[in-house]
N, C-alpha and C positions, 0 to 999 in steps of 0.2 A: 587543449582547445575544446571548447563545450561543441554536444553535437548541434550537426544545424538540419539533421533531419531525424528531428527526434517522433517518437511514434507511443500512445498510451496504450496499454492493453489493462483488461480488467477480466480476470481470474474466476468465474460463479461458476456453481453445482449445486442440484438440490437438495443432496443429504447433508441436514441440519438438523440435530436432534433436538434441540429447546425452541426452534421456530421451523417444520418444516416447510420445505415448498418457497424458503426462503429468499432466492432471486426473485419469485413474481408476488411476495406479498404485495398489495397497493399500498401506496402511499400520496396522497393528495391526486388518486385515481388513475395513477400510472404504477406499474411493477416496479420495486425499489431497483431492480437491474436497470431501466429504461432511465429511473431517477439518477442514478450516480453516471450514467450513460451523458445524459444532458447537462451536470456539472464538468465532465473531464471534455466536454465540446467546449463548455463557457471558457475555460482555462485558455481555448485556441493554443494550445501550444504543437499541433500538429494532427494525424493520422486517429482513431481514436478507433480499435478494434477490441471486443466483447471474447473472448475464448472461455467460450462454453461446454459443461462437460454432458447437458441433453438438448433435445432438438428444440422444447418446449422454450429455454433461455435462449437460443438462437430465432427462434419463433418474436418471439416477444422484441428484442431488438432489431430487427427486420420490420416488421410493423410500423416500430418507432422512425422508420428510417435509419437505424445506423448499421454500422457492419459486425458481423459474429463469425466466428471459425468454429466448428465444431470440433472439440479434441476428447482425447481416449481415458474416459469416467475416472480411468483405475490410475490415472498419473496420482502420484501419491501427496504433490502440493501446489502452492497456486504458484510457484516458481516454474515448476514442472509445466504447467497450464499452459503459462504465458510464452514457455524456451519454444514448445512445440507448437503453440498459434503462431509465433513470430517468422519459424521454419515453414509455416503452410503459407502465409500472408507475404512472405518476403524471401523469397530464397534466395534473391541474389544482394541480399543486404546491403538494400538502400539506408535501411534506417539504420544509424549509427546512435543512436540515444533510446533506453525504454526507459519508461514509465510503467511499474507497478503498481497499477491503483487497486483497492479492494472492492469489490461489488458490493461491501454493505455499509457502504458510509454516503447514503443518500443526500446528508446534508454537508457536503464537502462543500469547505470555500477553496472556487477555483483557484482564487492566487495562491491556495496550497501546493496545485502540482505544480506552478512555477516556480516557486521558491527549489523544491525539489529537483526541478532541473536546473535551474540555475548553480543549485549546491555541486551537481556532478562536474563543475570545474576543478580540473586537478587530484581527481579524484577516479577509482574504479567504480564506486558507489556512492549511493548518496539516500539520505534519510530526511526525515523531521524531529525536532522534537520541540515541548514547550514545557515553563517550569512550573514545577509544582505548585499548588496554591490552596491545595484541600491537603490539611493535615494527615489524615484518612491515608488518603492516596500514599503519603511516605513510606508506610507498612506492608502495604496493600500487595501479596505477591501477582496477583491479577494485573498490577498496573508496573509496568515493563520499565526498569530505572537506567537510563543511556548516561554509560561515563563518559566525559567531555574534556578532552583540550584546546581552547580556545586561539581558533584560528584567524579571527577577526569579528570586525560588526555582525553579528547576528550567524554566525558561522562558525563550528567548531569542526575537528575530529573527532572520532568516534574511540575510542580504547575497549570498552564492554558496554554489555547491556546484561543485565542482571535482574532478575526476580527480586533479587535481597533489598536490604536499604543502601545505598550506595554511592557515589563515596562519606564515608565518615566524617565528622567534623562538623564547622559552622562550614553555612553556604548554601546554595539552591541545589535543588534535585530535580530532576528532566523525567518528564512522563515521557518514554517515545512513544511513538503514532508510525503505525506497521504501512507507511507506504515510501517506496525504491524506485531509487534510478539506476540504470546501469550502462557503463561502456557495453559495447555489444558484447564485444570479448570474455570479459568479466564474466557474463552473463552466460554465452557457452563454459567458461569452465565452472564458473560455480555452479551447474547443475549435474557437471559432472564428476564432480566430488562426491564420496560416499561423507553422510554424516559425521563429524566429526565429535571427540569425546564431550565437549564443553555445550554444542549445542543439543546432545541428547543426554546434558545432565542437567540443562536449563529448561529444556524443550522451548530454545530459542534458533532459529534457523539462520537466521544472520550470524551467530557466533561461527557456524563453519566458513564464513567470508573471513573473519578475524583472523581465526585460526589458518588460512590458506596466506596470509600475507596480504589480503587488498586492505586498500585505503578506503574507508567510508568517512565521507563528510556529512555532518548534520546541520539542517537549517533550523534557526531557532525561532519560531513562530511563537504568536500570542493566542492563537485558539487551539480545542483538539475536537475534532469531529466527531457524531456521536454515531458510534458502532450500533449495529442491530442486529444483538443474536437472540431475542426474548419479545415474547407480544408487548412487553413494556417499553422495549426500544423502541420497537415500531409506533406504539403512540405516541413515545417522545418527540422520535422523530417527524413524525407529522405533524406533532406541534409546533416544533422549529422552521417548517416548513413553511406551513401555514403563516407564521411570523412574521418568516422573511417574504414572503409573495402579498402581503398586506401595503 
């Protein structure tokens, strides 16, 4: 049964070496953190808390109005981030449903975290992904290739994800898009799993879920959000921005 008090958190820190200071860059004159802030509200899919790793990104969504946890710089990822906002915000584990959102995907469409919670049916985990359509991207070991067993309309399971080209043959290839849902459960033991050999031979972190036995489900959506690690995202991004508020 999907959860019915699911709860979003979003993962920021400001060491960023190709954009620093990267949660408060501006974008259409708010901090890209406050921006991806105000898409996972539009989603309405519940509770919507920021785990921040300085005062300065809890500063900043505070301001905006919404809520931040401060957590301990040195967690070593934003799984890490979010297990220990979720322990300060919720200790008596109301919320049965998270959402991992990424703090630098300004220009998310909300109905992407629902599709992702909706995907955590029947599942420990849950994903996105959408198919490839820039030849580019096929080779591209930057662009993250999710293998698929077709579970229904627009819904798969997950088998791997892979840097390589993958799988072989005629047929589509899946760019995944790095945002998770999780049974609560799940979610305590996959952070407390040490890495495992597959996801620090990919440096894909989701493989040590694989590797542990859970089930991840993937939604199969028609856009990917555009990430912001470079001053050129950023302008892109506030392009799209701009775009869309026109």
């Amino acid at each position: 049964m999907m959860g019915q008090n699911p709860i979003i958190l979003i993962p920021a820190r400001m060491a960023s070496t190709r954009l620093p200071n990267k949660p408060l860059a501006q974008i259409c004159g708010l901090p890209m953190i406050v921006q991806v802030l105000k898409r996972a509200q539009e989603a309405d899919c519940g509770r919507v808390v920021v785990a921040a790793a300085e005062a300065e990104i809890a500063d900043a969504v505070e301001s905006a109005g919404g809520e931040a946890i401060l957590t301990d710089p040195d967690l070593p990822s934003g799984s890490d981030r979010i297990h220990a906002a979720l322990q300060a915000v919720d200790g008596d584990a109301r919320h049965d449903a998270i959402i991992n959102l990424q703090g630098d995907l300004p220009t998310l469409e909300p109905q992407l975290v629902q599709d992702c919670l909706a995907a955590l049916e029947g599942a420990d985990m849950s994903t996105l992904v959408a198919e490839i359509t820039d030849a580019r991207e096929r080779e591209n070991p930057n662009v993250v290739k999710a293998v698929l067993s077709p579970r229904g309309p627009n819904i798969a399971q997950a088998l791997y994800f892979t840097r390589a080209t993958a799988p072989s043959g005629a047929g589509p290839l899946y760019h995944h898009i790095g945002i998770y849902g999780y049974r609560r459960a799940a979610l305590d033991k996959f952070v407390a799993l040490p890495p495992s050999p597959l996801e620090q031979r990919e440096r894909l972190e989701q493989l040590r879920a694989l590797e542990a036995g859970f089930t991840i489900h993937a939604a199969i959506v028609d856009t990917v959000p555009v990430g912001v690690d470079t001053p050129e995202d950023l302008a892109h991004a506030e392009a799209v921005l701009k775009g869309q508020n026109k």
